[in-house]
Backbone bond lengths (Angstrom), bond angles and torsions (degrees), N, CA, C in turn:
res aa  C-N    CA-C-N  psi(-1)  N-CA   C-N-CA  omega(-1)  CA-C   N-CA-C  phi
1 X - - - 1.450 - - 1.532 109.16 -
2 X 1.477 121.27 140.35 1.392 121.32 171.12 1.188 102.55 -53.74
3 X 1.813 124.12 145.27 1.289 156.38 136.38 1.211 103.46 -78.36
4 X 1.782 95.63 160.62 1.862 116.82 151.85 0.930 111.53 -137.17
5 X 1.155 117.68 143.49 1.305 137.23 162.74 1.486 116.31 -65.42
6 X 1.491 122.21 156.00 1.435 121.75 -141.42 1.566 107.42 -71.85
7 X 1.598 105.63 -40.58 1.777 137.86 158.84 1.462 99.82 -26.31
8 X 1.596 106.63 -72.94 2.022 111.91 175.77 1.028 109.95 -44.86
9 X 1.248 135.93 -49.50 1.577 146.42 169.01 1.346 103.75 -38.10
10 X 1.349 137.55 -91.74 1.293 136.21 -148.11 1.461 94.12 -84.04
11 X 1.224 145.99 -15.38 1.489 135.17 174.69 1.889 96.06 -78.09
12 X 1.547 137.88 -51.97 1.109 125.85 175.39 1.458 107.56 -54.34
13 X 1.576 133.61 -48.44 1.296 110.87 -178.47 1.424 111.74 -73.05
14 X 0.938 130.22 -18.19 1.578 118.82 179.09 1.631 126.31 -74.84
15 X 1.846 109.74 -26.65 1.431 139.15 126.46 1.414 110.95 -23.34
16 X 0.847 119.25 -109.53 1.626 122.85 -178.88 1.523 115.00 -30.80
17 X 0.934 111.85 -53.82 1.644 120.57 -166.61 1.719 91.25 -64.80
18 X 1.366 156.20 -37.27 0.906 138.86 159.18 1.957 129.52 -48.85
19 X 1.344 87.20 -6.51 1.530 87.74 171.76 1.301 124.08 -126.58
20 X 1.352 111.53 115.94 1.709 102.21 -164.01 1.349 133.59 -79.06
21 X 1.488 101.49 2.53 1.762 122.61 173.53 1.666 110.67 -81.47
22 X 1.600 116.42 -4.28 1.568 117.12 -165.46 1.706 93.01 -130.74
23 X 1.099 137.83 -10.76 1.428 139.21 -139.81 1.910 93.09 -56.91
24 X 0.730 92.94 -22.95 2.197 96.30 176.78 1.995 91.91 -83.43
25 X 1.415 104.53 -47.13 1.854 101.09 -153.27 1.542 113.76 -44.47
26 X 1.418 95.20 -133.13 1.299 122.15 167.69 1.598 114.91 172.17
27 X 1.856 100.77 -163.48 1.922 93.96 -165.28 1.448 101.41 -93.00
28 X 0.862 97.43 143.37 1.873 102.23 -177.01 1.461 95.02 -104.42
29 X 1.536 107.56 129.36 1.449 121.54 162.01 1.522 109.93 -93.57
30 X 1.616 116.93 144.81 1.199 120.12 167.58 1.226 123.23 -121.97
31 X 1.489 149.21 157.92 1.685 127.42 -179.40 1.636 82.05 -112.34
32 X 1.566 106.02 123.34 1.642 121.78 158.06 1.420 127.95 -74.23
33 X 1.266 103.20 -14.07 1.647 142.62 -170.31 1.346 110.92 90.71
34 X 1.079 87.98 -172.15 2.110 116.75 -171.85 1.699 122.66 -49.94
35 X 1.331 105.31 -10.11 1.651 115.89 168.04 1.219 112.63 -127.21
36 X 1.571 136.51 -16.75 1.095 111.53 137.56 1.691 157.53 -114.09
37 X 1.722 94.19 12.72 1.104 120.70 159.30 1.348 123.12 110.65
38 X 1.924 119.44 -103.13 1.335 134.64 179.59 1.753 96.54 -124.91
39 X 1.371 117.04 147.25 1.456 120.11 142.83 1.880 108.80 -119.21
40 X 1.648 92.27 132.62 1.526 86.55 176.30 1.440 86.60 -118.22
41 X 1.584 89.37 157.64 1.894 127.93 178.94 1.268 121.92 -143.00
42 X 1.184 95.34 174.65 1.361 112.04 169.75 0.808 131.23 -128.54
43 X 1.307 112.69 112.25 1.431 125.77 -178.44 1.536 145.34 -115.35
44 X 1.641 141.01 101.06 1.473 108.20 -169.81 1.323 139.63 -66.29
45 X 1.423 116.49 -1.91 1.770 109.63 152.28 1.227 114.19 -131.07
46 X 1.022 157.04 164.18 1.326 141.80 123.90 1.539 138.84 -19.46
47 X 0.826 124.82 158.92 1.426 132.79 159.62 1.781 123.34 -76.74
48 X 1.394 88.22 150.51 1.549 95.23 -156.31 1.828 104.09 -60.68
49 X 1.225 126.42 -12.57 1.720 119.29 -173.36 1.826 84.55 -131.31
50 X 1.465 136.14 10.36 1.074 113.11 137.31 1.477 143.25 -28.60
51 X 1.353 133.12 137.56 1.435 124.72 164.86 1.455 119.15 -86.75
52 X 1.146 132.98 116.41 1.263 115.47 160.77 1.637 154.04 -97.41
53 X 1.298 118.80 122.52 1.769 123.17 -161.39 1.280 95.19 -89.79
54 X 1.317 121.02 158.14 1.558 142.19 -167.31 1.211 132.90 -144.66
55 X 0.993 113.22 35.73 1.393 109.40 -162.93 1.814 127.43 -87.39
56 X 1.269 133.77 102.55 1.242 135.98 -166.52 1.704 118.54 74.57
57 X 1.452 102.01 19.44 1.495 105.57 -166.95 1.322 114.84 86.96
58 X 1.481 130.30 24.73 1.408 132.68 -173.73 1.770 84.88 -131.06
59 X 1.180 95.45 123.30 1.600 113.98 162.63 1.422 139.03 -123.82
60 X 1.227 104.61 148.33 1.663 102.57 -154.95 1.987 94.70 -140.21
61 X 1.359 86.70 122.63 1.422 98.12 -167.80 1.764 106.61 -86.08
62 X 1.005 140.65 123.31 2.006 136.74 160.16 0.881 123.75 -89.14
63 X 1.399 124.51 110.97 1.694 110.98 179.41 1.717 84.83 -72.01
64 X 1.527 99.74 167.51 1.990 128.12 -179.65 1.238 107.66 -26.23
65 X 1.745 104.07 -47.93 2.050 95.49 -166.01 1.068 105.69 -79.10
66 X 2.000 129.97 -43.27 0.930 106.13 -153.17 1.680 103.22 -98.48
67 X 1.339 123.15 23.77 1.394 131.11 151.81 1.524 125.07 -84.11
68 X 1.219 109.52 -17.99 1.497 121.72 145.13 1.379 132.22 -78.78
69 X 1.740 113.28 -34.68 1.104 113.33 173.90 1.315 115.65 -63.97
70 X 1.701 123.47 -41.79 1.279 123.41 -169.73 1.527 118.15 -120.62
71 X 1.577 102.85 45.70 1.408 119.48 176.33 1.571 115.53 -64.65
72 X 1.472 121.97 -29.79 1.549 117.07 172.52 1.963 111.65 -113.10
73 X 1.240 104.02 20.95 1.901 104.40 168.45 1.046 116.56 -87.86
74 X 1.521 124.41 169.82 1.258 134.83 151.60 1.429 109.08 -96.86
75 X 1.817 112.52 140.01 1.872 90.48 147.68 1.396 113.90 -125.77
76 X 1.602 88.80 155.57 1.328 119.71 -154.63 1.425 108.94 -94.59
77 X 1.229 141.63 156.22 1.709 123.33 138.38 1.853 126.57 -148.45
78 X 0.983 82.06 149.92 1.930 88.34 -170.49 1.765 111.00 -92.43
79 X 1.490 111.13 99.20 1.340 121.18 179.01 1.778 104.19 -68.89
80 X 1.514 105.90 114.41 1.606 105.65 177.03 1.920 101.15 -89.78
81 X 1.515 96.35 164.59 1.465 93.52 -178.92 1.990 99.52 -68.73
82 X 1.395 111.33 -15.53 1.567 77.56 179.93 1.345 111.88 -92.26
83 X 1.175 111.59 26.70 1.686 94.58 -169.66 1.292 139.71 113.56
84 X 1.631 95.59 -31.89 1.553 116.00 164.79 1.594 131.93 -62.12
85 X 1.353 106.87 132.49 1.321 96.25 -174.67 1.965 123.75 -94.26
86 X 0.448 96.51 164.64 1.990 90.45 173.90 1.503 111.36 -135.30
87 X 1.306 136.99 112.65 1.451 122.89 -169.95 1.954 89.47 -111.50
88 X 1.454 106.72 150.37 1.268 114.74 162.45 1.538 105.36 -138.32
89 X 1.365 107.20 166.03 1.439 120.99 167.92 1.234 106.02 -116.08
90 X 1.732 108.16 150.18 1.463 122.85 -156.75 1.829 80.55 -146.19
91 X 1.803 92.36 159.72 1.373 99.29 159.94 1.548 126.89 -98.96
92 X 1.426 115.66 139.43 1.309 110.33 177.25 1.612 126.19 -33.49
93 X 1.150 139.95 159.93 1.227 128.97 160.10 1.382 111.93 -141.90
């Protein structure tokens, strides 16, 4: 199952917490497929065959594929001083 790292953690709650229609949710990943990749959102619940990750109170919703797609990654993210976020995927180790 995807992990996060503690960084993914406080960049998804700091994500969410800017929107006051999700302030419980979290980012919903989607798989668009193989040419165009991931869509992330925001969302306040998940979907009903969503997976859900948890980490420190930061949640991250998968629809089916991309909870299959990223069953052995980590995600990562790069806090910029303005604010911006950068998420990557890494492999477990």
């Amino acid at each position: 199952m995807l992990t996060m790292t503690q960084t993914a953690a406080e960049a998804v709650k700091q994500i969410v917490a800017q929107v006051p229609q999700a302030e419980d949710g979290g980012v919903r990943i989607r798989d668009t497929g193989t040419d165009t990749g991931f869509e992330l959102s925001v969302a306040p619940d998940p979907q009903p065959l969503d997976t859900v990750v948890v980490t420190d109170g930061a949640r991250v919703f998968l629809d089916e594929s991309a909870a299959h797609a990223l069953d052995d990654r980590v995600l990562d993210a790069e806090l910029s001083g303005d604010g911006s976020v950068r998420f990557a995927l890494g492999a477990q180790s």
